[in-house]
N, C-alpha and C positions, 0 to 999 in steps of 0.2 A: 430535608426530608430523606429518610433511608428509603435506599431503593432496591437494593441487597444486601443480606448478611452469610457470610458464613464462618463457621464457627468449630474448631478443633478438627479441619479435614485433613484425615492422613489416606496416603493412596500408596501403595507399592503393586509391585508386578512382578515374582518368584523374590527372587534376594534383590532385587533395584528399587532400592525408597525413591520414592521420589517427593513427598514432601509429609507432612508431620505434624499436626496439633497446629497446623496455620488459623488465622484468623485475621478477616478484612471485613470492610465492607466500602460502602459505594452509594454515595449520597447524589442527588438529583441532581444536575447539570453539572455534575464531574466529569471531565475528560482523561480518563486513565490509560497509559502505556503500562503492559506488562514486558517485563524484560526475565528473559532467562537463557542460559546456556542450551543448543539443541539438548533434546532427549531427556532436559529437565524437568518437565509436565506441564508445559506453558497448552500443549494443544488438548493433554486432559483433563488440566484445570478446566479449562472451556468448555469442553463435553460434559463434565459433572456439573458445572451452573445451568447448561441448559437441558440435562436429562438424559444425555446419549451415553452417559457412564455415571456409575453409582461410585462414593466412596469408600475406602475400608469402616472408614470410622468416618463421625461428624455428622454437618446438616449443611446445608446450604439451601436460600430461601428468599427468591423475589418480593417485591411490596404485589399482594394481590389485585388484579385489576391492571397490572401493567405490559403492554404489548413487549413482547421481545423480539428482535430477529437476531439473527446469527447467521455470519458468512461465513463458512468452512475454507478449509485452507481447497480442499479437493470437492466444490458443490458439484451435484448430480440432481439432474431434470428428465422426466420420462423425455423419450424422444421428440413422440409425435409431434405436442404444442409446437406454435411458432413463436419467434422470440418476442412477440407484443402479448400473445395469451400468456405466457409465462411469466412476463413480468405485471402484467395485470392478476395475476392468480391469486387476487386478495380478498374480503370477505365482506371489510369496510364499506358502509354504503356508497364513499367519492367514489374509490374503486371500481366498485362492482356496475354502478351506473356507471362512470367511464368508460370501462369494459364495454357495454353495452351500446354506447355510443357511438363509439370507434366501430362496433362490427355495423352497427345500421347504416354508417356513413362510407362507410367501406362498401357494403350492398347499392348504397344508392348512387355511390361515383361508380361502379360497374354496370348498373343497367336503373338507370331510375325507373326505368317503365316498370320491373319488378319489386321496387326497395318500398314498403311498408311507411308509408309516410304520416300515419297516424301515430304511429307506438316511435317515428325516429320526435316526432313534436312534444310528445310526452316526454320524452327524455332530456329532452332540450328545456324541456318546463321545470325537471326536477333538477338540472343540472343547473340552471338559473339559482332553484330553493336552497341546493346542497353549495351552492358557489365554488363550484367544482372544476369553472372555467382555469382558474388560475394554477389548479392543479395536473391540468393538460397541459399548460405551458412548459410548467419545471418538470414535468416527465419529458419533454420535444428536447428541454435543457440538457436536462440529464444525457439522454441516448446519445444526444450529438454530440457531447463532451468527452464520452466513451467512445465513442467512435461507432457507433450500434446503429448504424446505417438500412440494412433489409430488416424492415419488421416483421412479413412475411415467411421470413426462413424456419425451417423445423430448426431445434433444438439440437437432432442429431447429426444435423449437416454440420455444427460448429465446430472447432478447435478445443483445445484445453483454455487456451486463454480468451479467448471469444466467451466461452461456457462463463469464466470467472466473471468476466466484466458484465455480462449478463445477469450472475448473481448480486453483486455490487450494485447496480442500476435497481433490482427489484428491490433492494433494500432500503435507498435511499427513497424511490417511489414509496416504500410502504408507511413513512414517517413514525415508524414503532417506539415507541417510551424510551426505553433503553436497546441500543444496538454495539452490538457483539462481533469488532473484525479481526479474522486472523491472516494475517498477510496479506491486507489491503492492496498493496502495491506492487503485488507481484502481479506479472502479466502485462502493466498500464507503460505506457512511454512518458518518457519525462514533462513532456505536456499534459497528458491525463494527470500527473502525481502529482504538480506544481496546481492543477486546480482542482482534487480531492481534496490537498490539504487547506488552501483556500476555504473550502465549502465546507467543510467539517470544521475548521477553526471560526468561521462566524456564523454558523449554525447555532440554535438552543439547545440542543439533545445534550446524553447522559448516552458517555460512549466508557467502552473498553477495548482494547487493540494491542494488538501482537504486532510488530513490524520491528524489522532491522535496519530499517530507513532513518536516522539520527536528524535527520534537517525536519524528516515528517512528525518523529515525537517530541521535537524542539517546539515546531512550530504549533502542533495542534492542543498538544495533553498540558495539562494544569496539575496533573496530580503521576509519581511512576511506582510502579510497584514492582518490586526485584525480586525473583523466585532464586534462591541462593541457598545450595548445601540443605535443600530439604527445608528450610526456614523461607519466610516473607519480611521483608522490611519495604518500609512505608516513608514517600518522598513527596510532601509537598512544595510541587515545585515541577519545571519541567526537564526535559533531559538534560540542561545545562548546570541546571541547582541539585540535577539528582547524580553528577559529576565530581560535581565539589563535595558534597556531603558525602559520597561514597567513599572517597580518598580519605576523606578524615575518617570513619569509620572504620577506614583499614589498617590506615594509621595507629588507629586506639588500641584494635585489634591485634596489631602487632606488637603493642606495647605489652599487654595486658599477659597475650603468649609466652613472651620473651620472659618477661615476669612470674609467668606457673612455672617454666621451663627449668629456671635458677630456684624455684621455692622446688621444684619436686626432687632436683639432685638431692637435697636436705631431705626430704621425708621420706627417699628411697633407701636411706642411708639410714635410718630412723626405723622402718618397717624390717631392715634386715637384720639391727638389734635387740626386737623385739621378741621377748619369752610368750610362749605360748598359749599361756594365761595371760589375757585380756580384762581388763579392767573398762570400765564402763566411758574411762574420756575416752583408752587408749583407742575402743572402738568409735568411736566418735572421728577422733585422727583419722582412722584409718577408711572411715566413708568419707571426709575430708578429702583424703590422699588420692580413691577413687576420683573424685569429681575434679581435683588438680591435674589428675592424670588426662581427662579429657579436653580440658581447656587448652593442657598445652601440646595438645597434638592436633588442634585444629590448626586448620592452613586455609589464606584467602583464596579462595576461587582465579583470584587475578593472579595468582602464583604463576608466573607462566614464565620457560624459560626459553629465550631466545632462537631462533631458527638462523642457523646459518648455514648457506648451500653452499657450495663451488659448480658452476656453471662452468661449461663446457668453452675453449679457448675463441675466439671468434676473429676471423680477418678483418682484411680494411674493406673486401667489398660482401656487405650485409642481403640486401632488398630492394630492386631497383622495378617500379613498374611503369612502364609507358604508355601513354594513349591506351587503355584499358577500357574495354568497354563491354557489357552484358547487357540483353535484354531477355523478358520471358513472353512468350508470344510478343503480343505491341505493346508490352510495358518495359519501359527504359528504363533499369535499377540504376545502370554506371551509365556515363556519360562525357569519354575522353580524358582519364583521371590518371595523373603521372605523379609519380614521387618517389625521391629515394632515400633510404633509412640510411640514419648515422647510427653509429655507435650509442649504447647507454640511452636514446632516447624512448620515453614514455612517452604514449600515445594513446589518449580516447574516444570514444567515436560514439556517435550520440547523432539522435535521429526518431522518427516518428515510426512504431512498428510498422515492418513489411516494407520498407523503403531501402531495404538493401544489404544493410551491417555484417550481416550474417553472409552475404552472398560474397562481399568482398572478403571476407575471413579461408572463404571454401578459396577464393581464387588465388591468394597468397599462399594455403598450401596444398594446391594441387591437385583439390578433393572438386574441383571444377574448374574448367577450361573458359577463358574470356572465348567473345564476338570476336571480338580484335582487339591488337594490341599485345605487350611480353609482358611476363612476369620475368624476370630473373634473379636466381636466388645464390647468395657465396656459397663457395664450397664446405666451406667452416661452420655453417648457421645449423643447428641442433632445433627444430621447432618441439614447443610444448602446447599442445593444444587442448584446451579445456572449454569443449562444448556443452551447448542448453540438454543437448539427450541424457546426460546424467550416463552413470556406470553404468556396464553392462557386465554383469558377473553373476555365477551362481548362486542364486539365492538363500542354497543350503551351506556354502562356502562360511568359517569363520572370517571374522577380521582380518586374523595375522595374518592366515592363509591370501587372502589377497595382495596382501603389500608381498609376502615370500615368493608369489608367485612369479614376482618383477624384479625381486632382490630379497638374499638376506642381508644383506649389509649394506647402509648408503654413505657416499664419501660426501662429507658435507664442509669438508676443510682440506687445505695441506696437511697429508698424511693423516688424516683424520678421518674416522670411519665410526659408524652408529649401526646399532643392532635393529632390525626391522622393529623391533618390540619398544627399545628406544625413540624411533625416530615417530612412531605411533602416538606417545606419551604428549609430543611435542603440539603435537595437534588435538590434543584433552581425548585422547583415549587413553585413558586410563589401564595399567595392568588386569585390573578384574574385568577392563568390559574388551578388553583384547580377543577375547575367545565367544564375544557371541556373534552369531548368525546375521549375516547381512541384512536377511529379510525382517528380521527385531527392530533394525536401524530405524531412527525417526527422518525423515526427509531430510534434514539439515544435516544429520549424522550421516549419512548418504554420498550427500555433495561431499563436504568436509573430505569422506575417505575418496574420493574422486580426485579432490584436487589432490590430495597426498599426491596417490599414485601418478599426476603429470609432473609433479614438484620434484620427488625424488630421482624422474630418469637425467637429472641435473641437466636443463635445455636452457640454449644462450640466448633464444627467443623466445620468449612467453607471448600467448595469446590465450585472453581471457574473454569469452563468449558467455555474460552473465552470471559471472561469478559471486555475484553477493547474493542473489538468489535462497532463502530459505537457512542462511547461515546467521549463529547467532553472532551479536556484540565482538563478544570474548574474542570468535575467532575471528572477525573481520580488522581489532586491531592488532590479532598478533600479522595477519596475513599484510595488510597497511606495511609493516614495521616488514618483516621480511622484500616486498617490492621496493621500499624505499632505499633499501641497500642493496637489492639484486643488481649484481653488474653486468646484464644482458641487457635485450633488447626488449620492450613492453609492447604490447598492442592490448587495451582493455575494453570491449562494454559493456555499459554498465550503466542501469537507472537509479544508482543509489549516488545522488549529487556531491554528499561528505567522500564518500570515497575518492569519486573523480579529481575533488578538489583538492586530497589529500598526497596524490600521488601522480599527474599525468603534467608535461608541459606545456600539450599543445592538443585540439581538439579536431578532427576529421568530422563536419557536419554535414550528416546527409538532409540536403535542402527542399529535395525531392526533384521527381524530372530527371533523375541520376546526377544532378548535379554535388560536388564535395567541392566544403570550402574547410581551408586549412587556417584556422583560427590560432595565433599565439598566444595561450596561456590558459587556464583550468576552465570548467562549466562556468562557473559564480561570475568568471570574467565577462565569458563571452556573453554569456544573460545579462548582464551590468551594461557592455557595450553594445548590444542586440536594442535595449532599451533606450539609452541617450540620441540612437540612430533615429528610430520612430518618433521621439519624442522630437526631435530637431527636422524630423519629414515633414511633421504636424505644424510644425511651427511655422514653416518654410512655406510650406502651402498655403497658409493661414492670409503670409504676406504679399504673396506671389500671384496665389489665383484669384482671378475674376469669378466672381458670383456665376456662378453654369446654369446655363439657360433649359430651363427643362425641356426635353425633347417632345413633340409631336407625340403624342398619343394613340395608340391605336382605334379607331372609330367605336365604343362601345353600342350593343345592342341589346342586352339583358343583363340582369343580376348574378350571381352567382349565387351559387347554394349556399354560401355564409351570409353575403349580403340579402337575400330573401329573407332569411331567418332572421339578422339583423336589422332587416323594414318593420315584419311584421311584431317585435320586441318593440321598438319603437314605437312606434302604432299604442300600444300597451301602454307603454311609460308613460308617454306625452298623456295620456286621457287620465290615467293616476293621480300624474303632478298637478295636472289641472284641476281635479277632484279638490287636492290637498290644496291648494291654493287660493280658491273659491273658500276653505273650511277655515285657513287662517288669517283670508279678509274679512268674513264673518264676525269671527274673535276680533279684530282688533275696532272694528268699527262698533263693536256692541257697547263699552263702553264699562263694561263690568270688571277687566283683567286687573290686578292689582299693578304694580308699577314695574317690578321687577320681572313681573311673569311677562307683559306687555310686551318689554325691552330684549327677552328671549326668543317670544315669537316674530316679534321686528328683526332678526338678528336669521333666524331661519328661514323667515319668508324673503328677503334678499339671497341667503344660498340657493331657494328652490327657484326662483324667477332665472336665476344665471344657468342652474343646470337643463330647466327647461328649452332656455334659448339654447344653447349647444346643441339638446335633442332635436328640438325644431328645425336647425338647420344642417344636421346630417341627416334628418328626415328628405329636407328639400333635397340635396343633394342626392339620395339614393331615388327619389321620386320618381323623376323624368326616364330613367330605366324599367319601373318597376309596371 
């Protein structure tokens, strides 16, 4: 069943196409990765499906009747709500009586003497009807997976990433038809992302997603769609099949080029002998010759030509830090942490947000002081620091102008020197878009000229403070391919797992408690060895421990406000099943049931005597309190 269509959308923005006569569509329990190059209209494709931007041309058009949501790369919520009214802000009846629920029960653990106990029992009656219980669970799920801890907070108290994960949460809460994410994973810690993608891959829904997370489109999307040179091509299959099909099609592609390129010498050669008077083929040729002319001056997008820097000379003594430690009020980030950097090594650091990453990065250069403890750094070390704040540069400022401002010329070899304008290219700024306005730039296009600008001041230590953030494919593996031959020193973090895996030796794990354990070898390792550990704890337990003796109990004296509510349901059930039971000894003793139908009701009236007894005796049990 089609669930969307769109059909011949072209969009530009002054002289920048950005895409042209595309057409897709998007059938019911499809899992779709869109991929494209920053600034290629992945985020206003998205706007024009769901209405925040119109097309030049074309239509685009959901199945009627079906709920949408859409997580925006940057969502905005009025202040005031707190972050449980916000994410309850639904219309649905579960919803809206959950809503509902939550505030009465919220009233009545504050002051029962004033909380309304008529209209909270109504609600509890319809939430029975609506079976709405189950849908309170996986929202308790949800918040606690994101880490969404005060449900009480305004809105406007949050962070930028707090705000995201709050929008992600309401989405998954809102269980819409088809859901719409752009940048899922930006914001989450590698725990959040390893069970989004979880949830989203054995989910039923009918998704579409923008992410530069290669493990998250491997593992969730069934179907990828590539926004490429203004055209769409269509990959079923998920990011690994849409890999291999992409290289043979550039393959073809190059063939095919390679092939107009030797037919055009001949026809160029052909149109320059040709008299003036045109003849009816000769015109023919020469709209032929046209259309040969464009085939072979297309170029892959993957066209990308190598980066190579010269980094600054470096000694034998790098980074040495000892007994380090920080805390912020009574929270202990570090916790006694020494280590000293060799040469050439790659290092990743990986950790649950707010447990530290960022703070040890500040205290390696300088940009904060340990509790106690040295940092000492070689005389030789050249740092390059690329932090989450993103650039700060005039808005009004061109491109070029930014890189000129740092350098015109960068040494990227022995004796080897690159023109700002060149070394821009390197990084898919293209000559035409060299001259526009920083404030044009699309978020990724942003980052991108950021990392330039720490790349170029050629530094013998690199330190990368979430660098894949908001950057497309294309550039994360020229940037990959650059690190991997950088002959300095690495420091990276980073929640994008393929990365990690692609480039670091050894892992710095903040454990929490300020504690860091120095793990040998990539993320995939340590999560592989993280697992065989638990799994052999489990095991070991399993053999080792005596049966534990339940503790003493504290002297119970009343019910609790679930359990009230859960006596008097009770109460309810028991005298139903009983009803129904009485009705289908009736039937069988009557003597009229045909044989078949008999052996049905014989078959049900044993289910209901078993659930009965169960109800019966969490009756008794809840009784003696009640």
């Amino acid at each position: 069943m089609n669930y969307f269509q769109a059909d011949n959308l072209s969009k530009a923005y002054a002289e920048k196409l950005l895409f042209e006569d595309i057409s897709f569509g998007i059938d019911q329990g499809q899992k779709v990765g869109l991929i494209a190059r920053n600034g290629a209209g992945k985020t206003t494709l998205l706007n024009i499906m769901v209405g925040k931007d119109i097309p030049d041309s074309g239509s685009c058009n959901f199945r009627k009747g079906l709920r949408i949501a859409y997580l925006d790369q940057n969502p905005a919520f009025a202040p005031e709500p707190t972050v449980i009214q916000t994410i309850l802000n639904d219309d649905s009846p579960v919803i809206s009586t959950l809503r509902e629920y939550e505030k009465q029960v919220r009233l009545h653990e504050q002051d029962p003497q004033k909380a309304d106990n008529e209209t909270l029992q109504k609600l509890i009656t319809k939430m029975d009807e609506l079976q709405a219980w189950s849908m309170e669970a996986k929202i308790r799920q949800i918040l606690s997976q994101l880490k969404i801890e005060d449900f009480d907070q305004p809105v406007g108290q949050l962070s930028g990433g707090q705000i995201k994960r709050v929008a992600l949460a309401k989405i998954l809460v809102e269980e819409a038809d088809f859901i719409i994410l752009d940048e899922p994973t930006n914001h989450l810690d590698l725990e959040m992302i390893e069970w989004l993608e979880d949830y989203l891959a054995k989910q039923k829904l009918t998704l579409l997603l923008v992410t530069h997370d290669r493990y998250f489109l491997d593992n969730v999307c069934n179907e990828i769609l590539e926004l490429e040179n203004g055209n769409i091509y269509h990959y079923r299959g998920n990011y690994a099949y849409f890999l291999q099909k992409k290289q043979e099609r550039e393959a073809d592609l190059k063939i095919r080029t390679e092939k107009a390129r030797n037919l055009l010498k001949k026809e160029t050669e052909w149109m320059r002998r040709q008299p003036k008077a045109r003849t009816t083929k000769s015109k023919a040729r020469i709209t032929a010759f046209h259309d040969l002319k464009e085939t072979a001056s297309v170029q892959s997008a993957s066209q990308q030509g190598e980066i190579v820097m010269q980094s600054a000379r470096m000694g034998k003594k790098i980074l040495e830090l000892e007994n380090v430690s920080k805390s912020f009020d009574d929270k202990l980030i570090i916790d006694d942490f020494s280590y000293i950097f060799k040469k050439q090594e790659k290092t990743g650091i990986v950790g649950m947000n707010g447990s530290g990453k960022t703070t040890l990065l500040n205290i390696i250069t300088r940009k904060l002081q340990p509790d106690k403890g040295t940092v000492t750094t070689g005389e030789t070390v050249q740092y390059g620091y690329y932090t989450q704040e993103g650039i700060k540069v005039d808005e009004n400022k061109k491109v070029i102008e930014v890189v000129k401002d740092i350098a015109e010329s960068i040494k990227v070899g022995k004796d080897v020197t690159m023109s700002a304008a060149q070394f821009l290219q390197y990084f898919n700024f293209p000559f035409s878009a060299q001259n526009d306005l920083v404030r044009k730039l699309s978020g990724g296009e942003r980052r991108r000229l950021y990392l330039l600008t720490v790349l170029m001041k050629n530094p013998n230590f690199l330190i990368l403070d979430e660098p894949t953030n908001d950057l497309d494919i294309a550039t994360l593996n020229v940037l990959e391919d650059f690190l991997e031959d950088f002959p300095g020193c690495l420091i990276v973090v980073s929640h994008d797992r393929y990365f990690l895996d692609n480039l670091v030796d050894h892992v710095f794990v903040f454990e929490g408690n300020g504690k860091i354990k120095d793990f040998p070898g990539n993320y995939t390792e340590y999560q592989e060895k993280k697992a065989a550990e638990k799994q052999q704890e489990r095991k070991t337990e399993k053999q080792t421990t005596p049966k534990p003796v339940a503790p003493k109990q504290k002297e119970k004296t009343k019910l609790t406000f679930k359990e009230q509510r859960e006596y008097d349901e009770l109460e309810k059930a028991i005298e139903q099943l009983e009803s129904t039971k009485k009705l289908y000894l009736d039937k069988m003793n009557s003597g009229a049931l045909p044989a078949d139908e008999l052996q049905k009701i014989s078959a049900d009236y044993q289910a209901l005597e078993k659930e009965l007894e169960e109800k019966e005796n969490r009756w008794l049990e809840l009784s003696q309190w009640a």
